[in-house]
C-alpha positions in Angstrom: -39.5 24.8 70.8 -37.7 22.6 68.3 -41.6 22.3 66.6 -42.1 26.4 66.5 -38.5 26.6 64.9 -39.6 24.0 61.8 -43.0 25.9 61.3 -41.2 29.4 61.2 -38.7 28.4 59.2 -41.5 26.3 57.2 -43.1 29.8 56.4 -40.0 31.8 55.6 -39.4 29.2 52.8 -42.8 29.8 51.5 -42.4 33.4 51.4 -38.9 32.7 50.0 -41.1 31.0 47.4 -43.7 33.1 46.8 -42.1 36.1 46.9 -39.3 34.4 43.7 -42.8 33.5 41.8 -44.1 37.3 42.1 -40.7 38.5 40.8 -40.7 36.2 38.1 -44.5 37.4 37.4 -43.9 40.6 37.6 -40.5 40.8 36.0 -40.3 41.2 32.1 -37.1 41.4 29.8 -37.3 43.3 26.3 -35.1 41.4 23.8 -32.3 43.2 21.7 -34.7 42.9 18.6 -38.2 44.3 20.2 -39.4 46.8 22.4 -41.9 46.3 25.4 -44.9 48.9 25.6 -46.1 48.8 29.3 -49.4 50.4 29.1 -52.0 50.9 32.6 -50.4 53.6 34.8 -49.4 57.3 33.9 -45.5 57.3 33.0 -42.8 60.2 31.6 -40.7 59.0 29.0 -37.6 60.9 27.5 -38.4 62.4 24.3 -42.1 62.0 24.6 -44.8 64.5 25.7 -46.4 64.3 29.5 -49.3 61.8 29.7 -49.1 59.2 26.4 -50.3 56.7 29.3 -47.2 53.9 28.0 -43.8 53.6 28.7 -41.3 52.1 26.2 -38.6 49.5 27.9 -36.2 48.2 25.0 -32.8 46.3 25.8 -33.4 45.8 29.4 -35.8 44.4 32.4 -38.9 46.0 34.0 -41.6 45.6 36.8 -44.7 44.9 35.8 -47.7 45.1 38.2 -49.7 42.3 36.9 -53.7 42.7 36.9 -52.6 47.0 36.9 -50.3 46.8 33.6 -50.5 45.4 30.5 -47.3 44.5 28.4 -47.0 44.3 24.4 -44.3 43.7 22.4 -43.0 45.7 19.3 -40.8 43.7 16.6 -38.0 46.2 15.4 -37.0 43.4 13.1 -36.4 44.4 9.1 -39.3 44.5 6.8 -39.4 43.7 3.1 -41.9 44.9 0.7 -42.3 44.3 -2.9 -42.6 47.2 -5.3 -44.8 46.4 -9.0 -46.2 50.0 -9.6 -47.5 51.3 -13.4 -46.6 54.6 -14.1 -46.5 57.3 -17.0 -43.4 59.5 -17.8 -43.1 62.5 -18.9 -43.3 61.9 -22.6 -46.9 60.0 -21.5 -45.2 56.3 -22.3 -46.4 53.6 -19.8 -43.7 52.2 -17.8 -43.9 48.9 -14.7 -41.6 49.6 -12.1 -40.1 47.0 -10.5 -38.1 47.0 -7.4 -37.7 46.2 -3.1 -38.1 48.2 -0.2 -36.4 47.2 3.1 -37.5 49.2 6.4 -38.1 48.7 10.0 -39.2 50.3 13.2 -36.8 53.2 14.1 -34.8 52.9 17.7 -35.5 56.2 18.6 -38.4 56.1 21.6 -40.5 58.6 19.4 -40.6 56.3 16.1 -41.0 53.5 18.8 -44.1 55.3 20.0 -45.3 55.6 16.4 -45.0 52.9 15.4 -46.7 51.4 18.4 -49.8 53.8 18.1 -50.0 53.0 14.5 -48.9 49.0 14.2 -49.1 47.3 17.3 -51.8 45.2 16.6 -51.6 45.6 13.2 -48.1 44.6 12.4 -48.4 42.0 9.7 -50.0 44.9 7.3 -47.0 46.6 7.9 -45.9 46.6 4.6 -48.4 46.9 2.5 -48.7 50.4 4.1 -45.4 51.1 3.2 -46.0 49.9 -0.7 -49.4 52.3 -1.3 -46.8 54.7 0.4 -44.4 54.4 -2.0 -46.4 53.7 -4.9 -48.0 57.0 -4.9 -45.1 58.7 -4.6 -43.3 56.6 -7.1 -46.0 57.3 -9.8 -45.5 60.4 -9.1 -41.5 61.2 -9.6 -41.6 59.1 -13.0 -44.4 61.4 -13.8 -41.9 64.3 -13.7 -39.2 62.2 -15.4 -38.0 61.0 -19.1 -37.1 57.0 -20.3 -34.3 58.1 -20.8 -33.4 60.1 -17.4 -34.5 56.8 -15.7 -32.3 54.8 -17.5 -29.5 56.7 -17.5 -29.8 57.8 -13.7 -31.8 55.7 -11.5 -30.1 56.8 -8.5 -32.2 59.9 -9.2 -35.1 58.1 -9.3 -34.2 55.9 -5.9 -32.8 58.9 -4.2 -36.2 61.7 -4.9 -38.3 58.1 -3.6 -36.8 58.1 -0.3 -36.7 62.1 0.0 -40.7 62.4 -0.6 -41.5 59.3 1.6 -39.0 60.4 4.0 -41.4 62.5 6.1 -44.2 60.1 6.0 -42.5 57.2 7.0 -40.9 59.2 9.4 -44.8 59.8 11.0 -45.4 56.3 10.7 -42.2 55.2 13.3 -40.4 54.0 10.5 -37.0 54.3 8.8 -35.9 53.0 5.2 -32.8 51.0 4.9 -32.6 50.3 1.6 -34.6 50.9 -1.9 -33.8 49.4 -5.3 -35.1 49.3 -8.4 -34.8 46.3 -9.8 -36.1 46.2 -13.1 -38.2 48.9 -16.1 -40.4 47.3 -18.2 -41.7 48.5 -21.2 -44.4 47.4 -22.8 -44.9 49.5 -26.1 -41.1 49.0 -27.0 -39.5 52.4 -26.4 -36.6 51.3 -24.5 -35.8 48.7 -27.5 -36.5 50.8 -30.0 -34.8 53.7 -28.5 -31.5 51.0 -27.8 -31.7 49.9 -31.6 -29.1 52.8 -33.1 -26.9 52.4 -30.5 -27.4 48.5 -30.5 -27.3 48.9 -34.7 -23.7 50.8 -34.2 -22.5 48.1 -32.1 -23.3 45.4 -34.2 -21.9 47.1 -36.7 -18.5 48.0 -34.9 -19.0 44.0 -33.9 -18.8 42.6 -37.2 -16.4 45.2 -38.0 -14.2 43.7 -35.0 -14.9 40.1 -35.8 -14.2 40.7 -39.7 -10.5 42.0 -38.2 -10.0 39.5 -35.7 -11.1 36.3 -38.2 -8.2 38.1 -40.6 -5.9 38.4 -38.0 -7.0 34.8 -36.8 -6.6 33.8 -40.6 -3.0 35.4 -41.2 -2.1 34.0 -37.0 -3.7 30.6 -38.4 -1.6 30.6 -41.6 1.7 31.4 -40.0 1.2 28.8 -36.9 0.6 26.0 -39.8 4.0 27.1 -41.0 5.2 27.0 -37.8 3.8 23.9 -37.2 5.1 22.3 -40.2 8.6 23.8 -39.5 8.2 22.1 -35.9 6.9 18.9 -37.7 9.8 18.8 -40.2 12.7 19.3 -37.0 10.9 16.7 -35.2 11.2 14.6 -37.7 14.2 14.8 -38.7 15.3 14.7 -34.8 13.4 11.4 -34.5 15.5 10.2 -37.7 18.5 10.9 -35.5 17.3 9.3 -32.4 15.7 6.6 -34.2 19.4 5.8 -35.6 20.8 6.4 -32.3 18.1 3.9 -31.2 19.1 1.2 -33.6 22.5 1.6 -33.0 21.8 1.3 -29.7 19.3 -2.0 -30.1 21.8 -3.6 -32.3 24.5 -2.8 -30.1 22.9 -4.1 -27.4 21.8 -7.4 -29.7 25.7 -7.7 -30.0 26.6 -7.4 -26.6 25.0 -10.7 -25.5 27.0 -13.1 -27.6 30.2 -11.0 -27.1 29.7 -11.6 -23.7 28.6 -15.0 -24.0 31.9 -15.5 -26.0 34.1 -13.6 -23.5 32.9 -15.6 -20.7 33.5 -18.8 -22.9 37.0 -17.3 -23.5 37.6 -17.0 -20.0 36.6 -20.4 -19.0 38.4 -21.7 -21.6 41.7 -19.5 -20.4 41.0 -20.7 -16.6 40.5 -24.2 -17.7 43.6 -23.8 -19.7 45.5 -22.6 -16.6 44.4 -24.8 -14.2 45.7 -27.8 -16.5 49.1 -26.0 -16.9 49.0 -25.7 -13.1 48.4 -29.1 -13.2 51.1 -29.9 -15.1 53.2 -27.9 -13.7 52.5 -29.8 -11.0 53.3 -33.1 -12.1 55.9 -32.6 -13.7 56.8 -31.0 -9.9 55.8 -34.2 -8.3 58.6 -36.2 -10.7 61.1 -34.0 -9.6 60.6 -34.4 -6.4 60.1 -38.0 -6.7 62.5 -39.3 -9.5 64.6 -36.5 -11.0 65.9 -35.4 -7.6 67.2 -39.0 -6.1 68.6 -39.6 -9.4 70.5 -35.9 -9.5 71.8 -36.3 -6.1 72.8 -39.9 -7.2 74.5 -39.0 -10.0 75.8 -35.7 -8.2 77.5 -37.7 -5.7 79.3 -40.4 -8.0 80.1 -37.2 -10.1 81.8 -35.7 -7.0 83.8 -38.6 -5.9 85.1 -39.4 -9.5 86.1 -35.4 -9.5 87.9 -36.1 -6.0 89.6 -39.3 -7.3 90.9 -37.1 -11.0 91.7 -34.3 -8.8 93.9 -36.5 -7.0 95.8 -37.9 -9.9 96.6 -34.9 -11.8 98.0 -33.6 -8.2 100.1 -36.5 -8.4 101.1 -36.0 -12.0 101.7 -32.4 -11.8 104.1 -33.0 -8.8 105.8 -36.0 -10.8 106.0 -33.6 -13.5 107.4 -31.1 -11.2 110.0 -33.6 -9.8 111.4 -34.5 -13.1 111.3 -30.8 -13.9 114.0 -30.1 -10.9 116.1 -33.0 -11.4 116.3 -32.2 -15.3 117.1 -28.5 -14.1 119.5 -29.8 -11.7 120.9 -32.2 -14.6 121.1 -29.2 -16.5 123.2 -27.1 -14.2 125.5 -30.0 -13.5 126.1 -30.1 -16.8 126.8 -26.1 -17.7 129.2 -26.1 -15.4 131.3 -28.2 -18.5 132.1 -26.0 -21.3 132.5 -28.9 -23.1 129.5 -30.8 -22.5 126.9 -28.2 -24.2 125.4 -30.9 -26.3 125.0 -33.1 -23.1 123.1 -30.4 -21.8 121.1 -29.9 -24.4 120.0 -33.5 -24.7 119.4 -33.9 -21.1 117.0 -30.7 -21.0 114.9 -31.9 -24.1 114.9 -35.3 -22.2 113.6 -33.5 -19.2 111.1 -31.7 -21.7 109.8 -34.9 -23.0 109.0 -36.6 -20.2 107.0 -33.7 -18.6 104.6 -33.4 -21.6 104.2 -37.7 -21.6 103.3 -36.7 -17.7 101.1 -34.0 -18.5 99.3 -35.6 -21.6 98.5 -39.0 -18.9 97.4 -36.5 -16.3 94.8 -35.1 -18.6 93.7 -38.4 -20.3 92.8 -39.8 -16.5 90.9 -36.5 -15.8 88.6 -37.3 -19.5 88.0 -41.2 -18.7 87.3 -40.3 -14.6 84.9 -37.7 -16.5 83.5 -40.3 -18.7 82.6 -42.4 -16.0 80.9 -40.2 -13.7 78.5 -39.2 -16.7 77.9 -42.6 -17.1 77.4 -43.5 -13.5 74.9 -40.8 -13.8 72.8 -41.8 -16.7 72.8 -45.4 -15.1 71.3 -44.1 -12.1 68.4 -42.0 -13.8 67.4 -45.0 -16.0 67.5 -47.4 -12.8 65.0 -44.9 -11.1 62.8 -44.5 -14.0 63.2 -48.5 -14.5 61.9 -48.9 -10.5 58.6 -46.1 -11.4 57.5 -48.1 -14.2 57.7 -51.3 -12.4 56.2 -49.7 -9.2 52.9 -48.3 -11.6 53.0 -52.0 -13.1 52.8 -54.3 -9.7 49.7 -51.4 -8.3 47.7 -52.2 -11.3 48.6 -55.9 -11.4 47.7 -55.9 -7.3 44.3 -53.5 -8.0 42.6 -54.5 -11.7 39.3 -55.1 -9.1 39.5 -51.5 -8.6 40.4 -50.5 -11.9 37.6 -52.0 -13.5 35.4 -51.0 -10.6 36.0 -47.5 -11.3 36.1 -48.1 -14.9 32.7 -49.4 -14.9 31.4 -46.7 -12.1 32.8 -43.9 -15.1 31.4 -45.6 -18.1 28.2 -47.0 -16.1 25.7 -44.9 -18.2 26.6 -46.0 -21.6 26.1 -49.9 -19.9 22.8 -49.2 -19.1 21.9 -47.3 -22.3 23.5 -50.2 -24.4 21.4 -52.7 -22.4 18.0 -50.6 -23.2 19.2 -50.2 -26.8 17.9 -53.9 -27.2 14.6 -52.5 -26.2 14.3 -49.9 -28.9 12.8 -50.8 -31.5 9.7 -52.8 -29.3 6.5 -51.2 -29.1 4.5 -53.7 -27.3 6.0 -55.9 -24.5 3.7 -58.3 -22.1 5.2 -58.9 -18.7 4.5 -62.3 -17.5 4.8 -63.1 -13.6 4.3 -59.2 -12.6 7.1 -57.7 -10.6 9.1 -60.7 -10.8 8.9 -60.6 -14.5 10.2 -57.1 -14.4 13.1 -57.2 -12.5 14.3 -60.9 -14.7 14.4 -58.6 -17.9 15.8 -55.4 -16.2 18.6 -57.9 -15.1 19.3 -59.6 -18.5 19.7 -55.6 -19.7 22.4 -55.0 -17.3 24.0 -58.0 -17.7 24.3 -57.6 -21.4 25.5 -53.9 -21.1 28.1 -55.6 -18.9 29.5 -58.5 -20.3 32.8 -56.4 -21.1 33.7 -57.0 -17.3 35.9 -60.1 -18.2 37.4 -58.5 -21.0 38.2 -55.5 -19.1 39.9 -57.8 -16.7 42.5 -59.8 -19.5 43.4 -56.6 -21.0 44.5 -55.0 -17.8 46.5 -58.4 -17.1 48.4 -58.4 -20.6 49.3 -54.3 -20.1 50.6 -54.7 -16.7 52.7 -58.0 -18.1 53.8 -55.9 -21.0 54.8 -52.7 -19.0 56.8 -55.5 -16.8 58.6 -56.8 -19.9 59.7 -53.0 -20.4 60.9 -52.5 -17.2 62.6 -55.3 -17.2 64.1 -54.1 -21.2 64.7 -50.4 -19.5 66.9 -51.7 -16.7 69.2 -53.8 -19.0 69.7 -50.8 -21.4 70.6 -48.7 -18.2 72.8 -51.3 -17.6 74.5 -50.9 -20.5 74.6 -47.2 -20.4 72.2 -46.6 -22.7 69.7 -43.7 -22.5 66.5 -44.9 -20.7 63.2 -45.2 -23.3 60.2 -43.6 -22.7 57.7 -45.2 -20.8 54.8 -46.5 -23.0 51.2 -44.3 -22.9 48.5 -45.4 -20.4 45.7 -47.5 -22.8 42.2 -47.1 -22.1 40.3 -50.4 -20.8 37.4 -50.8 -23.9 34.1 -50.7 -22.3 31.1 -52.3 -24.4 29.8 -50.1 -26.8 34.0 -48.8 -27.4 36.5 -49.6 -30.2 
């Protein structure tokens, strides 16, 4: 069973098969651009009388019997021909005509079946049918026409063409899309000579245009070199202006460097002069705190007491004056009470009088010399202070000239070493004997000659700090004697070799 099943369906594949491959045989499909003629079998076509023996398919598929019908195809692509025809006009002058004629098959079924009569196997002499076609009739339009209707109309020439080839074409299954003519040539000169008035009056009206236009050019020439030398002479004289503009501008510019450079400068110098005002300012600070202010308050206190101590004896005057006053009063009024004694009274009251001023005058000479002293007290203890400053600055450079000179010689250490090379200046050979060794021997000797001030530096320090002793110790005796304090001498500079 399962074997009968396999050849059946075996067979209906092969007829599946077979009958797909007689389709495809026996189907055919016209293109857009041709037309299939099926000839072999008596047909009716639309448009066409009974019994042509053909059918027409275009656009569309067909059965074909094969072995029964025969199929052809029929381009109804466009066709170009060329057009070079000699003819005679009217007036008998030879003419070559020139142009292109574009046709092809017509879509009708009729022109189809025209065509295909006519062309079918003759389709590549297709167009030279259609140019003896049009020749003849060409010839014979220009044979009815003038030069110059053909020149001046041509459309009448192209349009009569395709009305008297109309009809045959239209026998031959054909239709024209497009004639032109594309050129006239005349080869005994006609056309030229017939142009030459016309082509004469042009040139004349040419020259006649170009004489104008080169005047016009000429006076448009002349005025735009004015023009231009107007513009020249403003744009000049506005390049004058920015050129001086420029200049002043350059130069400005030139100037502003050093002004700045000399504004800085004065600025540095007006900082560097503030900063040593401030420091100043802050010294002289540092001594107030330090010296001035002990001393005031010194001198403020002793001032204060000695003001107490006056204080208290003109109190005491002033109420010994007041005491004598009352008994002198009370003298007085003992004495009033005698008429007799005026003169006693008198007396006693001038008395009284007396002895208050001698109180008074005493009162006020204790006030002056307790006044006196505290001034004095004063003065002593601003000269003892300045007295102990000096002596303090004198034992600190006495107890450091290892420093001093230290730092002396750390300040001026350049100007050692340069005066140690200076006694290498004027050599221009020098042999080195023992290599490095003998290197660093000389470079030694050079220092130690640029230093041999050390010592030196040393004594003087020693004598200033004995002589700023010396004036202490003359300071404190004149404050001692209440004499105003001197001023302390100037700090010397410790001569370094190579100084004065």
């Amino acid at each position: 069973m399962p074997m009968i099943v396999g050849v059946v369906a075996g067979a209906a594949v092969l007829a599946l098969i077979f009958i797909v491959v007689i389709f495809k045989l026996m189907w055919r499909v016209a293109e857009p651009n041709e037309a299939l003629i099926i000839s072999g079998s008596k047909h009716r076509t639309e448009g066409l009388e009974e019994g042509m023996g053909f059918r027409i398919v275009t656009g569309r598929g067909t059965l074909v019997l094969p072995g029964v019908q025969a199929v052809r195809k029929l381009s109804l692509d466009l066709n170009e021909t060329e057009l070079s025809v000699d003819c005679v006009t009217h007036q008998g002058i030879p003419l070559k005509v020139r142009g292109v004629v574009i046709f092809k098959v017509g879509d009708d079924f009729v022109s189809i079946a025209n065509a295909g009569r006519r062309f079918l196997d003759q389709q590549k002499l297709m167009s030279e049918r259609v140019h003896n076609v049009f020749a003849g009739h060409l010839r014979s339009i220009v044979g009815g026409l003038t030069v110059e209707d053909m020149i001046r109309d041509r459309e009448k020439l192209t349009g009569q063409t395709r009305a008297a080839c109309g009809t045959e074409m239209e026998k031959l299954g054909l239709i024209v899309d497009s004639l032109q003519i594309h050129e006239i040539e005349d080869p005994t000169g006609y056309i030229k000579n017939l142009a030459m008035p016309h082509a004469a009056a042009v040139q004349r009206d040419a020259r006649i245009a170009q004489a104008e236009a080169n005047r016009r050019a000429t006076e448009a020439e002349q005025q735009a070199a004015a023009r231009m030398s107007e513009a020249t002479r403003d744009s000049e004289i506005l390049q004058a202006g920015y050129q001086a503009e420029r200049d002043n501008a350059s130069a400005k510019a030139r100037q502003a460097g050093p002004l700045a450079d000399a504004a800085a400068r004065q600025e540095v110098v007006v900082q560097e002069t503030r900063v040593a005002e401030l420091e100043a300012h802050r010294r002289e600070q540092q001594l107030q705190a330090d010296v001035r202010k002990p001393a005031d308050a010194k001198a403020y206190e002793k001032r204060t007491l000695a003001e107490a101590e006056r204080d208290v004896r003109i109190s005491a005057a002033q109420a010994k004056a007041k005491e004598t006053e009352l008994a002198a009063a009370a003298e007085a009024t003992r004495v009033t009470t005698a008429a007799g004694a005026e003169a006693e009274a008198t007396k006693a009251r001038g008395a009284a009088a007396a002895t208050a001023t001698r109180a008074t005058g005493e009162a006020e000479a204790a006030a002056q010399q307790a006044k006196g002293l505290a001034i004095a007290e004063s003065a002593r203890a601003k000269g003892l202070a300045e007295a102990e400053a000096i002596k303090a600055r004198a034992a600190a450079l006495a107890e450091n000239q290892e420093a001093v000179v230290a730092q002396q010689l750390a300040e001026n250490w350049p100007e050692i070493v340069r005066a140690g090379a200076g006694a290498f200046g004027n050599v221009e050979h020098m042999v080195l004997l023992n290599g490095a060794d003998g290197m660093s021997d000389m470079f030694a000797k050079a220092l130690t000659m640029g230093g041999t001030g050390l010592g030196l530096a040393r004594q003087l320090l020693s004598s200033m700090g004995q002589d700023q002793n010396g004036q202490a110790g003359k300071d404190g005796s004149a404050v001692n004697g209440f004499a105003t304090p001197s001023a302390a001498p100037p700090s010397q500079k410790v001569p370094m070799d190579g100084e004065s």
